[in-house]
Backbone as JSON, one array per atom type, in Angstrom:
{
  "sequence": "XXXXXXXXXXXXXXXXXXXXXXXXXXXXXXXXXXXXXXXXXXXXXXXXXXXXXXXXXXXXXXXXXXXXXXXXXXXXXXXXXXXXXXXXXXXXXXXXXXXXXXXXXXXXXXXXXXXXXXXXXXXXXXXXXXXXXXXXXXXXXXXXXXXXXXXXXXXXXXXXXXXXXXXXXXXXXXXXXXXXXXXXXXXXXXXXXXXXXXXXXXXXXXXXXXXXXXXXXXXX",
  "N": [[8.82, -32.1, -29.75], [9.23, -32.47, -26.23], [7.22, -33.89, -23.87], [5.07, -34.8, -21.27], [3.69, -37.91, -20.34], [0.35, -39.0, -21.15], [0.14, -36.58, -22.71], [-0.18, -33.87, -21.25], [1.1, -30.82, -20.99], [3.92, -29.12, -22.0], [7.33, -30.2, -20.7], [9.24, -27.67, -20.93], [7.23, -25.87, -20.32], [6.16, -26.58, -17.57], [8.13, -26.02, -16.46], [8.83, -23.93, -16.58], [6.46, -22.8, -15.46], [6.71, -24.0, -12.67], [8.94, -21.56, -12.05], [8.18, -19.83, -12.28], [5.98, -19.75, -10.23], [7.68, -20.04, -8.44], [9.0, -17.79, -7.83], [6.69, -15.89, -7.51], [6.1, -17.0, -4.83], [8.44, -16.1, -3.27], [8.52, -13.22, -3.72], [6.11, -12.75, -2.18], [7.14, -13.54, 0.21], [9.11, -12.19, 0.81], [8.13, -9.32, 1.3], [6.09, -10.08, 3.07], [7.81, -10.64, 5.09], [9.02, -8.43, 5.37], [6.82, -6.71, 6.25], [6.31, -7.84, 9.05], [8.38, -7.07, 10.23], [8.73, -5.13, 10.31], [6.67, -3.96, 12.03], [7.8, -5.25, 14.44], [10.22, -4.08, 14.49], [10.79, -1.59, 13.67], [10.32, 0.58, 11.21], [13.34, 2.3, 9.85], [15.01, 0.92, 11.98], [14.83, -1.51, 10.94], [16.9, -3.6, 8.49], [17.71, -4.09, 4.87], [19.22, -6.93, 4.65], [17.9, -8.31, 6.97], [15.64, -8.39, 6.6], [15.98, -9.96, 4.04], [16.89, -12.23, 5.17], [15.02, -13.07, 7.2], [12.54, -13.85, 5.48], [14.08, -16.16, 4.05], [15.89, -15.7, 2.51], [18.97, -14.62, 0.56], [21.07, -11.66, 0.35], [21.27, -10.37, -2.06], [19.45, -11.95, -3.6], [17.22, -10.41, -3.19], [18.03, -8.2, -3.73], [17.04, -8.7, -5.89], [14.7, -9.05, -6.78], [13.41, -6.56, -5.26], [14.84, -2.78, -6.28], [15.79, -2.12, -3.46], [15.15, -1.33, 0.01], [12.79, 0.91, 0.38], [12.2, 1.15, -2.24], [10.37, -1.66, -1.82], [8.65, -1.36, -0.09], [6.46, 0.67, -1.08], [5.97, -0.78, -3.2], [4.31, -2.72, -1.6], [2.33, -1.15, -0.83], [0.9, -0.02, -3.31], [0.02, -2.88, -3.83], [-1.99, -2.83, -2.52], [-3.99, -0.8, -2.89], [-5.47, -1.33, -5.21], [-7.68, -2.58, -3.58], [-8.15, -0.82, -1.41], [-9.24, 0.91, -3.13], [-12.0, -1.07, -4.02], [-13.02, -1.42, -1.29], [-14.02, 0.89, -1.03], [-15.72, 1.37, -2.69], [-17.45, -0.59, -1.98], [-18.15, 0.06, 0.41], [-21.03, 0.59, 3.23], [-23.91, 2.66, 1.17], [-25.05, 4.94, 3.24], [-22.98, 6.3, 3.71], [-20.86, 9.23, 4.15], [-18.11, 10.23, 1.16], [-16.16, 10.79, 2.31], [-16.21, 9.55, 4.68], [-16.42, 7.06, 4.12], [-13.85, 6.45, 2.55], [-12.16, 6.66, 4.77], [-13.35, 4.68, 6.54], [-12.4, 2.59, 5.0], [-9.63, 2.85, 4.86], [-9.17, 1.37, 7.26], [-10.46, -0.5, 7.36], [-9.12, -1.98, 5.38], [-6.41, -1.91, 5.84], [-6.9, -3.59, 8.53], [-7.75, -5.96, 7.58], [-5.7, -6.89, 6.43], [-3.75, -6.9, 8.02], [-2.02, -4.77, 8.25], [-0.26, -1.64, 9.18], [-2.09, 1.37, 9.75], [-1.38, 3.76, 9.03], [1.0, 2.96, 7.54], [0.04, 3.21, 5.03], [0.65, 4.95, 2.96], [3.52, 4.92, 2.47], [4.9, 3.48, 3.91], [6.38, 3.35, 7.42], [8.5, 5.03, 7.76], [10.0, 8.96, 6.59], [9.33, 8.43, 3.17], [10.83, 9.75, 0.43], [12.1, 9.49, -1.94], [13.69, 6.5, -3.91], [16.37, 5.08, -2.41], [19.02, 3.47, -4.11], [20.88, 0.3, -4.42], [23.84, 1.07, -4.87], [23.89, 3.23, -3.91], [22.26, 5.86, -4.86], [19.64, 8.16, -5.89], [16.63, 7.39, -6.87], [14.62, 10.0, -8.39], [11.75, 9.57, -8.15], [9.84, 8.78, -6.16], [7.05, 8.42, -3.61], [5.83, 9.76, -5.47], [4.11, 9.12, -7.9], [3.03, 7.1, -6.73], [0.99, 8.4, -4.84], [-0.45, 9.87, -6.88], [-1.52, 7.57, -8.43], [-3.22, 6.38, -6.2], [-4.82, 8.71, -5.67], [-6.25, 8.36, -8.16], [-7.56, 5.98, -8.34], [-8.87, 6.23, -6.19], [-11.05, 8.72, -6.4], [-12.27, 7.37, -8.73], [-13.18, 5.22, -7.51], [-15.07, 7.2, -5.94], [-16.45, 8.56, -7.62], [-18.06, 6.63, -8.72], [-20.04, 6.06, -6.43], [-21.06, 8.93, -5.87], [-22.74, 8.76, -8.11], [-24.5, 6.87, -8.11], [-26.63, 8.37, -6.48], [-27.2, 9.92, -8.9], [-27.37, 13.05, -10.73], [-25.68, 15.32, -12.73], [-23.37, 14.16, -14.96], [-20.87, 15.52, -15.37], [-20.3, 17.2, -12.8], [-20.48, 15.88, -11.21], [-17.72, 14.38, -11.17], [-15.8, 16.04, -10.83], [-16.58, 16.74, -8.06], [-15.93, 14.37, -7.07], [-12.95, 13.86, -7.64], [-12.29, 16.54, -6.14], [-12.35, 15.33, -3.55], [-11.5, 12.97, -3.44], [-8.99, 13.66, -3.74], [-8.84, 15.5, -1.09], [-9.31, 13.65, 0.67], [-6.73, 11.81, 0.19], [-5.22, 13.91, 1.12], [-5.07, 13.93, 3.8], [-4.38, 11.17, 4.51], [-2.16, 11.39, 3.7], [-0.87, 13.29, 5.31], [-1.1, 11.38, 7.69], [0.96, 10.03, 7.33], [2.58, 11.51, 7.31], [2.91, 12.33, 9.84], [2.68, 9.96, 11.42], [5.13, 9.15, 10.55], [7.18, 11.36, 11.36], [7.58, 11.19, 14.23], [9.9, 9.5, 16.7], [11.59, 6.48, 16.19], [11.4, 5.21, 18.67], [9.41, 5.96, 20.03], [6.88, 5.1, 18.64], [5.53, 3.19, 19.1], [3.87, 3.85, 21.33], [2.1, 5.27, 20.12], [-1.64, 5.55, 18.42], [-2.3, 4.32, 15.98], [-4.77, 3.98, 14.72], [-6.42, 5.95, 15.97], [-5.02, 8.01, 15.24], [-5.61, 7.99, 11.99], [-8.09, 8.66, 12.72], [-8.72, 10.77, 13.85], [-7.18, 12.69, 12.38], [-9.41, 13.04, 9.69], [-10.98, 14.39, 11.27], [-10.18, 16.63, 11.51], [-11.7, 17.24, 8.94], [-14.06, 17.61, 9.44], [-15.19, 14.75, 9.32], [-17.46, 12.89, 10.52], [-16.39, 11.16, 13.85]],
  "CA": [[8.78, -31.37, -28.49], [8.72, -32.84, -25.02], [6.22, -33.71, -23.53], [4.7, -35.31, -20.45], [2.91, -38.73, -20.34], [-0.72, -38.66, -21.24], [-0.39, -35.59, -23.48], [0.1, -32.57, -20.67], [1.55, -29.14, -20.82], [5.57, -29.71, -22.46], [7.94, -29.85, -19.62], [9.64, -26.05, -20.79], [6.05, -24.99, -20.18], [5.94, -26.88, -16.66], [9.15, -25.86, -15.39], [8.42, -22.24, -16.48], [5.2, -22.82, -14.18], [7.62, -23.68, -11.29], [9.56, -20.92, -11.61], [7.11, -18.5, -11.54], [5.17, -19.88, -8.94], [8.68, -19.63, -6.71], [9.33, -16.02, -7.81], [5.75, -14.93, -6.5], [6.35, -17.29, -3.17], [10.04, -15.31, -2.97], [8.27, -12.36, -3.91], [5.35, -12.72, -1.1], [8.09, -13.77, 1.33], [9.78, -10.95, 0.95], [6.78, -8.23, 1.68], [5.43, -10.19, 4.62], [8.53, -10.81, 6.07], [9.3, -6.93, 5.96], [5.62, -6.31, 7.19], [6.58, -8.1, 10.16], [9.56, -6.67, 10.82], [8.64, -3.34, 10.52], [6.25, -3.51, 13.27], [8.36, -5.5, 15.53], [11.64, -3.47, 14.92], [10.39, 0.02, 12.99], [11.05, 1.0, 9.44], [14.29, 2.65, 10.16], [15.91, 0.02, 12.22], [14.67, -2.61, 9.77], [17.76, -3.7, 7.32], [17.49, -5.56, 3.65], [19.94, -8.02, 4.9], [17.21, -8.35, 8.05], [14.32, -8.64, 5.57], [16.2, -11.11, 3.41], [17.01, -13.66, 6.56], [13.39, -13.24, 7.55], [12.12, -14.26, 4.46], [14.7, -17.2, 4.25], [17.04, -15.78, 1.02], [19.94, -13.95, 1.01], [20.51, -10.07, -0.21], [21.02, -10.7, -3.37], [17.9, -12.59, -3.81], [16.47, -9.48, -2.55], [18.02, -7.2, -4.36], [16.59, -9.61, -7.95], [13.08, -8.46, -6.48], [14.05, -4.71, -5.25], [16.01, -2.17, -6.36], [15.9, -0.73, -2.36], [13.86, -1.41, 1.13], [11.61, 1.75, -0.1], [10.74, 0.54, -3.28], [9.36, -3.23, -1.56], [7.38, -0.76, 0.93], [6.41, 1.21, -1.91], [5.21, -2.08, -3.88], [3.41, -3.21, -0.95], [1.72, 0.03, -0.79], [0.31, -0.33, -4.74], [-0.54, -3.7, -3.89], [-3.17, -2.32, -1.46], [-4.99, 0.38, -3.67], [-6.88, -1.82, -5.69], [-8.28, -2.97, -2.37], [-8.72, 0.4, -0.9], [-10.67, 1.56, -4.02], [-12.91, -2.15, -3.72], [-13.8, -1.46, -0.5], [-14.67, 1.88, -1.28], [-17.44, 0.65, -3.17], [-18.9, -1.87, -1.06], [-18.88, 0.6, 1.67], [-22.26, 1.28, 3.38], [-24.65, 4.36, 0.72], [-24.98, 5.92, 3.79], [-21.51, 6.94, 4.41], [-20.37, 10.26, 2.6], [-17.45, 9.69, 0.5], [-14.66, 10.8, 3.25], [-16.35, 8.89, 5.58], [-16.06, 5.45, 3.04], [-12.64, 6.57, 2.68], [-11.83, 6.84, 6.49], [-13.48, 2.93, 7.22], [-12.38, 1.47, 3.85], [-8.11, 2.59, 4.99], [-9.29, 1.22, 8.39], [-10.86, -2.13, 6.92], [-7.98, -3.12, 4.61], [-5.48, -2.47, 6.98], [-7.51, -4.72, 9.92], [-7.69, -6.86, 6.97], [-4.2, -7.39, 5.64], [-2.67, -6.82, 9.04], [-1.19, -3.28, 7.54], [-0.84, -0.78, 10.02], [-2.57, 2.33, 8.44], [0.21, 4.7, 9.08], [2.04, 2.73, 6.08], [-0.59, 2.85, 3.65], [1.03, 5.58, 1.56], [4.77, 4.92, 2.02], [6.26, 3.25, 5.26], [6.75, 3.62, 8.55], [9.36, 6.71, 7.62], [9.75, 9.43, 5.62], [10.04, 7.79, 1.98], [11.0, 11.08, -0.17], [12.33, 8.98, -2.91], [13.98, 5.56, -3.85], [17.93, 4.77, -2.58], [19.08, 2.0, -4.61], [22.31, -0.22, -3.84], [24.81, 2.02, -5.35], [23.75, 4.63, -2.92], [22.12, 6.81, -5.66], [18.61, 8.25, -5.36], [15.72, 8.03, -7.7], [13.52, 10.94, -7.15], [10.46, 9.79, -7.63], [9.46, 8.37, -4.66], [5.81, 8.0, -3.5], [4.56, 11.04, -6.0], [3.3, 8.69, -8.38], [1.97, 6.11, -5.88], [0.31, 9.63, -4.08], [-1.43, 10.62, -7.8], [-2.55, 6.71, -8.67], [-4.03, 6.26, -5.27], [-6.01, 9.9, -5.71], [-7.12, 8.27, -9.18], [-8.59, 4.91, -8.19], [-10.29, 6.59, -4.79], [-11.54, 9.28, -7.15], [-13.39, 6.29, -9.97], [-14.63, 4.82, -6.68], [-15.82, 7.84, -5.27], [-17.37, 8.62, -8.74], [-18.82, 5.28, -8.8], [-20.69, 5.67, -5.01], [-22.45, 9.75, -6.63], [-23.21, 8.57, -9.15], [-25.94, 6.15, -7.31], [-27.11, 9.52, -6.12], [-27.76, 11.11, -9.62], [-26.66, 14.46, -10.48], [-24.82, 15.81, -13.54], [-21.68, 13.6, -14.67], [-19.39, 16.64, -14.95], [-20.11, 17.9, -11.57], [-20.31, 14.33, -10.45], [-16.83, 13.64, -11.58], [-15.56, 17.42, -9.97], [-16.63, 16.97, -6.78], [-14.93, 13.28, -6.93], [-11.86, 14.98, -8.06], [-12.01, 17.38, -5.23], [-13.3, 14.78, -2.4], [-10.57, 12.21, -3.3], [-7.61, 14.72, -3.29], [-8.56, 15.93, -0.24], [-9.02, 12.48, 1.46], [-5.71, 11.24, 0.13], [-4.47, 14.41, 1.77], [-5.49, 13.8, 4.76], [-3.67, 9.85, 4.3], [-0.4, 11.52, 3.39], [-0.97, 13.51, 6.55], [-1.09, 11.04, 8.68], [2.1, 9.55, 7.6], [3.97, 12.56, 7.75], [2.93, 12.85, 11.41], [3.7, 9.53, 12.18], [6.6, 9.48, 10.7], [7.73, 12.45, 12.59], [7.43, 10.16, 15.7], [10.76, 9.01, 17.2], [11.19, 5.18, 16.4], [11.27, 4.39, 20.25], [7.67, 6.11, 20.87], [5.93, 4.72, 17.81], [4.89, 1.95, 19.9], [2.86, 4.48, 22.15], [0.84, 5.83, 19.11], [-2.61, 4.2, 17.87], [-2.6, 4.88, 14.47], [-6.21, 3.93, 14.1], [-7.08, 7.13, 16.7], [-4.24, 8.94, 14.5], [-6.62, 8.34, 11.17], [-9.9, 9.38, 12.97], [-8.35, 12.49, 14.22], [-7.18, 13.57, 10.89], [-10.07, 12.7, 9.59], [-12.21, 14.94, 11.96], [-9.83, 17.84, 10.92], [-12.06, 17.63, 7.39], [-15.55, 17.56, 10.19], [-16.07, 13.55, 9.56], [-17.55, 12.14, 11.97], [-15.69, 10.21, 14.09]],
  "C": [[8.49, -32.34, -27.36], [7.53, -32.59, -24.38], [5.89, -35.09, -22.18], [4.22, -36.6, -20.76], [1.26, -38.66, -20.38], [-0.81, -37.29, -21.99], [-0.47, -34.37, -22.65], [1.34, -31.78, -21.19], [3.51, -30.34, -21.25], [6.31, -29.51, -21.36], [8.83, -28.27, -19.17], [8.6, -25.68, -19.7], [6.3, -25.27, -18.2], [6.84, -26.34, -15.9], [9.0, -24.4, -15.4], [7.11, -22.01, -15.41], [5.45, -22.59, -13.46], [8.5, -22.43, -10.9], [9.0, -19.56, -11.02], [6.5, -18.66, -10.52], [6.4, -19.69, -7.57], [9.0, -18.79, -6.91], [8.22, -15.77, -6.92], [6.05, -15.62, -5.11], [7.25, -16.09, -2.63], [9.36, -14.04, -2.6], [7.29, -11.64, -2.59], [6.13, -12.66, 0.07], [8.71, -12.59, 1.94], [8.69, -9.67, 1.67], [6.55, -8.69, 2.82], [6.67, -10.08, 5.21], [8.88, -9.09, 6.48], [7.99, -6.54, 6.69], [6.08, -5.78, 9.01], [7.3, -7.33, 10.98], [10.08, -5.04, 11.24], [7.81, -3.16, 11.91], [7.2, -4.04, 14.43], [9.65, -4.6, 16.23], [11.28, -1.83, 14.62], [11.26, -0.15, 12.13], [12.81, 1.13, 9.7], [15.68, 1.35, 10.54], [15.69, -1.14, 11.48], [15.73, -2.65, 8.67], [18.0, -4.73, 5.56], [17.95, -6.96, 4.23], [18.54, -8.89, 6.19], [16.23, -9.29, 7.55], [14.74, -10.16, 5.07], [16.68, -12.24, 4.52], [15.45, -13.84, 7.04], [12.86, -14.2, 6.27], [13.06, -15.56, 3.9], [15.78, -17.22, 2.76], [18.4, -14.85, 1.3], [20.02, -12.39, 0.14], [20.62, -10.08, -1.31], [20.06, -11.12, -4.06], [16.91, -11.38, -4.0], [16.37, -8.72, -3.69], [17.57, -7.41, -5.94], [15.13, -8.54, -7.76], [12.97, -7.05, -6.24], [14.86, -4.03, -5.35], [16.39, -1.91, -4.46], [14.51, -1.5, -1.19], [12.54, -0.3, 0.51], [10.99, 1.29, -1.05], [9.7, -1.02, -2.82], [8.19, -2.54, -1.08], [6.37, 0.09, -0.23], [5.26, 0.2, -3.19], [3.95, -2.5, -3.32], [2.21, -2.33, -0.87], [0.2, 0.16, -2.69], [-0.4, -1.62, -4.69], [-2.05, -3.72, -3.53], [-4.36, -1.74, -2.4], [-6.17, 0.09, -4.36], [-7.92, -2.48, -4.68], [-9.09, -2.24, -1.55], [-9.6, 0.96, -1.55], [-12.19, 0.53, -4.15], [-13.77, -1.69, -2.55], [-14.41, -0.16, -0.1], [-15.83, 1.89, -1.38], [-18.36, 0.04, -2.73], [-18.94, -0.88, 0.37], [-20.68, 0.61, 2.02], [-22.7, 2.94, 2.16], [-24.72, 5.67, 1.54], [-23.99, 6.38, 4.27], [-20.96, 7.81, 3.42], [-19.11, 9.25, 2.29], [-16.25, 9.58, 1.4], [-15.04, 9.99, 4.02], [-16.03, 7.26, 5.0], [-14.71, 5.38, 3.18], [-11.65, 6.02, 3.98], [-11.8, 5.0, 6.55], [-12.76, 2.36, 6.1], [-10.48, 1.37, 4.66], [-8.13, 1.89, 5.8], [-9.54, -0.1, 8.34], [-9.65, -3.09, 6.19], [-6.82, -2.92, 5.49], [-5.7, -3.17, 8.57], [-7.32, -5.83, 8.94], [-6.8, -7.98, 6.79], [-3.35, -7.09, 6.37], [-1.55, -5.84, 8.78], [-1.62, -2.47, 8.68], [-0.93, 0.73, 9.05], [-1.84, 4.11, 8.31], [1.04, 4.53, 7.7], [1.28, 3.04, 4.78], [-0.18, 3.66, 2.49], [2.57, 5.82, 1.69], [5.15, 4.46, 3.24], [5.59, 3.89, 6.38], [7.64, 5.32, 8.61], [9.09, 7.11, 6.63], [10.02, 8.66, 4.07], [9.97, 9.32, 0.79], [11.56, 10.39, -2.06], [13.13, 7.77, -2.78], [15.79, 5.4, -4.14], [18.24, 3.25, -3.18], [20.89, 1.73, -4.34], [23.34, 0.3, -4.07], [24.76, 3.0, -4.62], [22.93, 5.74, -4.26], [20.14, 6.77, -5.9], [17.69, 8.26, -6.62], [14.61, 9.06, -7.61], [11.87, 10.69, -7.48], [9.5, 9.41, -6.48], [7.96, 8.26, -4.75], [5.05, 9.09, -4.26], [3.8, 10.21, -6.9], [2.86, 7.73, -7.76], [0.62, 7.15, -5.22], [-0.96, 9.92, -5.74], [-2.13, 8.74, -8.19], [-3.33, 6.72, -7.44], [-5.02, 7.18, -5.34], [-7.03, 9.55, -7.05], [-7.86, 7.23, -9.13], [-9.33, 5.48, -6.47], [-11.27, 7.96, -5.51], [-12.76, 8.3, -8.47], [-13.82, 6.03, -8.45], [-15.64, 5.97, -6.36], [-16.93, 8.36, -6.03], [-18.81, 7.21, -9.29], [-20.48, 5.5, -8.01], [-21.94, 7.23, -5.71], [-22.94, 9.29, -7.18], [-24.72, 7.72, -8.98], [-26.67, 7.56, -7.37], [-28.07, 10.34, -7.08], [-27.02, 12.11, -9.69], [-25.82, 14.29, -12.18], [-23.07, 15.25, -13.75], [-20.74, 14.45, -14.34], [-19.14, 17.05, -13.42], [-20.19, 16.63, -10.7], [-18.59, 14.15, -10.37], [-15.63, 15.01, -10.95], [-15.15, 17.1, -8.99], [-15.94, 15.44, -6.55], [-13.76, 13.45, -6.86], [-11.19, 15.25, -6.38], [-11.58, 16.44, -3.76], [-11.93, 13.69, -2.27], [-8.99, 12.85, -2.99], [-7.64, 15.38, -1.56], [-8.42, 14.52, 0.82], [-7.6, 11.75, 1.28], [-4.86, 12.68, 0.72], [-4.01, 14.27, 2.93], [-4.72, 12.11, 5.55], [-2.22, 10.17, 4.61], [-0.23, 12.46, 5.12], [-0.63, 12.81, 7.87], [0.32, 10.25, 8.33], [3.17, 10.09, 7.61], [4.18, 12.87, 9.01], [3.28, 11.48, 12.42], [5.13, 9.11, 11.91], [7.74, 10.13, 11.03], [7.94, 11.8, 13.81], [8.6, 9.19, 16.08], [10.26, 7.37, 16.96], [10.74, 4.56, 17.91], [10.19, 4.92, 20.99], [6.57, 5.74, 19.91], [5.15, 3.76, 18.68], [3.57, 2.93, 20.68], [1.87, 4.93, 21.41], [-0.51, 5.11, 18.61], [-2.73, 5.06, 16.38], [-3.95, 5.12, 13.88], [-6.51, 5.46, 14.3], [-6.11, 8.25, 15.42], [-5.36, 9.44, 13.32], [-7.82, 9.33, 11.45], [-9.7, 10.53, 13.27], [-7.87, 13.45, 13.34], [-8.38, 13.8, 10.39], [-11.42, 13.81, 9.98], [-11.84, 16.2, 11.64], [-10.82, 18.36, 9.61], [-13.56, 17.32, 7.99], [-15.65, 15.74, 9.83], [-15.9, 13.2, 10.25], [-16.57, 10.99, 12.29], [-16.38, 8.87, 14.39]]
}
């Protein structure tokens, strides 16, 4: 077997290293560059071909990494969650659970330069995933919508649980508390995605959150 000088890693091994390490670059490239491009241009007018010149590959490249613009946004979206349920946890004790909820969407998207409009599917409606053939898969963001309710549900179970109290009814009212806060998420991106591309600009998404938000009494 081949092998390096001094006894390192066989050169298969090394070049398999490289390749992976330039898939995730490609892979990163791709996501930020749509980030970008979504706020500068809006979801909508945003095009793969757009994406893939941003990101410096061509659509094909693209299309290795996504079936579809929805599923990247969609990706990016999953990427988040384990982030959103982290900073769940480290919230402040004294913040009920919607209220954790509220700062934590508010923290990782100040964070990760996400505006918090996208956090559960885009800029637009995403109803399900068109892939290059034109042909639709339907699941669309329902199972990104039920993992997200199940890792803000373990955090939120995490944060009672300090508290005390009866696991079952601990693990209930988590249940309840996370479903309704990820309602309240999907909410806000059905309302701004209702929002003409050419007045999104006028909207603050943050104020958007807090005003949902206050619909369920937390404080603003």
């Amino acid at each position: 077997m081949d092998t390096t000088a001094g006894g390192s890693a066989p050169l298969s091994e090394q070049a398999e290293g490289r390749r992976e390490q330039n898939r995730r670059r490609t892979h990163e490239a791709l996501i930020e560059a749509a980030g970008r491009l979504f706020q500068e241009r809006g979801y909508d007018a945003t095009t793969v071909r757009d994406i893939a010149a941003a990101a410096g590959v061509g659509e094909r490249t693209f299309f290795r990494y996504f079936p579809s613009k929805e599923s990247l946004v969609l990706q990016q979206v999953r990427d988040l969650v384990p982030l959103l349920a982290a900073e769940i946890r480290d919230r402040p004790a004294s913040e009920p659970p919607l209220l954790a909820l509220r700062n934590a969407v508010l923290e990782v998207a100040r964070r990760h330069g996400t505006n918090p409009a996208v956090l559960l599917a885009g800029s637009g409606p995403v109803h399900g995933i068109t892939r290059p053939d034109g042909r639709t898969d339907g699941r669309g963001d329902k199972h990104l919508l039920h993992d997200m309710e199940q890792a803000v549900a373990v955090a939120f179970t995490e944060r009672l649980s300090r508290e005390g109290g009866e696991p079952g009814a601990v693990a209930l009212r988590a249940s309840v508390l996370s479903r309704a806060g990820v309602g309240v998420l999907r909410a806000v991106r059905l309302a701004y995605g209702s929002v003409p591309e050419t007045e999104r600009l006028l909207v603050d998404p943050v104020d958007l959150v807090e005003r949902a938000f206050a619909c369920l009494d937390v404080p603003g």
